[in-house]
Phi, psi and omega in degrees: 000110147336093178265033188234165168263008172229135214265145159301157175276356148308302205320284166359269180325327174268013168228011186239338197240322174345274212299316163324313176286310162335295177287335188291306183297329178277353163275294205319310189298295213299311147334338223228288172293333202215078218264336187281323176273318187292341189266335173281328161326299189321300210242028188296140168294139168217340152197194193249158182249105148209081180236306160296000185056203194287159170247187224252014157257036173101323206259171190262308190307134185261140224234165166286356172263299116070269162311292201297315177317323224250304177269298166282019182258321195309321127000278194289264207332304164322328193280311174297326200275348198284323173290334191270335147320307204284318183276352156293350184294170153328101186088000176289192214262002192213026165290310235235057195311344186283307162345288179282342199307316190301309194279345161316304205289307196313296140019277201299310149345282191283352141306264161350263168345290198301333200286302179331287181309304173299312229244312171302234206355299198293341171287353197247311192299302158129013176262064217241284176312329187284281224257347178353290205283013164269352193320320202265015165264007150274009173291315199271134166258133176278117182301270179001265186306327169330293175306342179285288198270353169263342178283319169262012151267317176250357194104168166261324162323326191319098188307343163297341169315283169259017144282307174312295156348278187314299178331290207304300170316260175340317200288331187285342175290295183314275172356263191342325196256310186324300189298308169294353177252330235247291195274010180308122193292332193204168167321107188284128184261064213262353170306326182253026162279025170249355159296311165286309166327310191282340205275328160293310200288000166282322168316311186262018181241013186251308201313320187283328276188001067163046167302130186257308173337155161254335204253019165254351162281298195293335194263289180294311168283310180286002171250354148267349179280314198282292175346313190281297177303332179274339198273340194260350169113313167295122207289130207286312205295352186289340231269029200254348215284330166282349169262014184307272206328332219279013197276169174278150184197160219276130175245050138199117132030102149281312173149183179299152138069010166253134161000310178284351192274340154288013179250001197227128166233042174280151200310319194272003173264325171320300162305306202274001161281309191300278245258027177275325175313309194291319207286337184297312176300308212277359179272340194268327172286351180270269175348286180317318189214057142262319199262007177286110253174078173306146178291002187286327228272338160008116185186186183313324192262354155301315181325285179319276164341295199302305198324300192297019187215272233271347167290282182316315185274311160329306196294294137019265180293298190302328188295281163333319169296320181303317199270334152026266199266322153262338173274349178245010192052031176246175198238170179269147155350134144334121177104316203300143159235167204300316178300338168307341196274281179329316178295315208277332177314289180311356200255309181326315173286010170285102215255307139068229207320319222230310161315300197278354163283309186299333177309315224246023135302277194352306178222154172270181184267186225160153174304315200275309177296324179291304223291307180307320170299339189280354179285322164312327183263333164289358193292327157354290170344329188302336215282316206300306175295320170288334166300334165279342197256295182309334182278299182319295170282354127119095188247142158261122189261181209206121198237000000 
């Protein structure tokens, strides 16, 4: 039995990313050597569609990237919007605005900056119409890996830790509304979000009526909310995410990736226990047919991406944090300094899971969606730089 409230970040990492790094290295190798095949993988048929009408890449046919992009990323995404529910509650980490206020501003910082930075680059480069529509995959943070490599750079004690959390949580809330306002697949239809409308009040006439089960939330209400988001043009991995609030759930926040929240057996901890194993396969088949990626494929907009992430985000974090804290009078953690906000930056910018999904929104396929992605997969580089960063500024680490 685990007697800390926190997995260690090896631990962590080997039960939340393996397989996500598994798939990811085996498109690549798989790409690389044989492309042609690796590419039939992709766009494999797997039956005909006639429910959904055309889908927003032309065709009638549901395809296996298709399933996985489209249908099972709603899954990761649900897991992801239910942490970002679960810290408004009473004690959570976005409970408390004063609280949350440093790591808030800072956020919008480790936003901003990379968009910035990517969208000025695509203008001084002169491709500005071409890579414009890539500005939000330097937006994005991989929570996982961040927490990981912030964890064996500062401790676990390190008030920098949840600092981080809280970033990465708003920064993946921020990610969500990007995809959904930013990324529409196709001409927006929003007469059929009234589809998603029934599917919560149907949620919350279950919740009142004292349905405990999660799979009559999931199966009746979310498959009509994600049907309403693919019929409206807003991309269905988004569709599970309004009916996250309607399940009955524990209403106060033990935190992020702590240890008790598997010990609560209220309906929305229940769904995110049953499907984190499945959700791990289906990150790792997302990884197997995204990341297949020739090294060839290298061009401007890997370029670009890396700055605006191993740069933008530190530059960011730190900047937005500073005014925070002397132009806006709210403070860092007891311990925290100012220079910790630069580590915490390089960790942030590792951008990877949410980086190479926004890649392959972003653009269709293509020289540019491969070139963006290896700026997603390279972003890795971060692990290297937070590790550099932590030596440079002297991070005291708090074990």
């Amino acid at each position: 039995m685990e007697k800390k409230g926190k997995r260690g970040p090896i631990k962590f990492l080997l039960e939340n990313s393996l397989v996500l790094i598994i798939g990811a290295v085996v498109a690549l190798i798989w790409a690389n050597l044989d492309h042609e095949s690796y590419d039939h993988l992709v766009h494999l048929p797997l039956f005909e569609n006639n429910f959904l009408g055309t889908l927003h890449d032309g065709h009638r046919v549901i395809t296996l990237h298709y399933l996985v992009n489209d249908l099972l990323m709603a899954l990761f995404f649900a897991i992801a919007g239910k942490e970002v529910w679960e810290a408004t509650l009473p004690g959570g980490s976005l409970s408390n605005p004063r609280k949350a206020a440093s790591p808030l501003i800072a956020t919008l910082g480790g936003a901003f900056v990379p968009a910035g930075i990517f969208l000025v680059g695509a203008k001084m480069v002169g491709q500005f119409a071409e890579l414009s529509q890539g500005w939000a995959i330097p937006v994005a943070t991989d929570i996982a890996f961040s927490y990981m490599v912030a964890r064996l750079v500062f401790g676990a004690r390190h008030p920098a830790i949840p600092f981080l959390l809280l970033l990465a949580i708003a920064d993946d809330a921020i990610g969500l509304v990007v995809l959904a306002i930013f990324y529409p697949q196709e001409e927006l239809q929003l007469g059929w979000l009234l589809l998603s409308a029934l599917g919560v009040l149907i949620g919350l006439a279950m919740r009142r009526k004292g349905v405990h089960s999660f799979w009559p939330y999931l199966l009746l209400a979310g498959g009509l909310s994600w049907l309403g988001f693919a019929k409206s043009g807003i991309h269905p991995a988004l569709g599970l995410l309004p009916i996250i609030p309607t399940m009955p759930h524990a209403h106060v926040d033990a935190g992020l990736f702590d240890w008790k929240e598997m010990m609560k057996t209220d309906t929305l901890n229940r769904f995110e226990h049953w499907w984190k194993n499945p959700v791990e396969l289906i990150l790792g088949a997302f990884g197997l047919l995204n990341a297949g990626v020739v090294v060839g494929a290298i061009s401007t907009p890997t370029y670009l991406i890396l700055i605006a992430l191993l740069l933008g985000k530190p530059i960011g974090i730190w900047l937005f944090g500073m005014i925070a804290v002397k132009g806006l009078g709210f403070k860092l953690p007891d311990g925290m300094k100012a220079r910790d906000l630069v580590v915490l930056g390089c960790a942030a910018g590792i951008g990877f899971t949410v980086s190479l999904f926004v890649a392959s929104v972003a653009f269709g396929p293509g020289a540019i969606q491969d070139a963006a992605k290896m700026g997603a997969l390279l972003s890795f580089a971060g692990v290297i730089m937070t590790f550099a960063a932590g030596k440079l500024f002297g991070v005291e680490k708090q074990h």
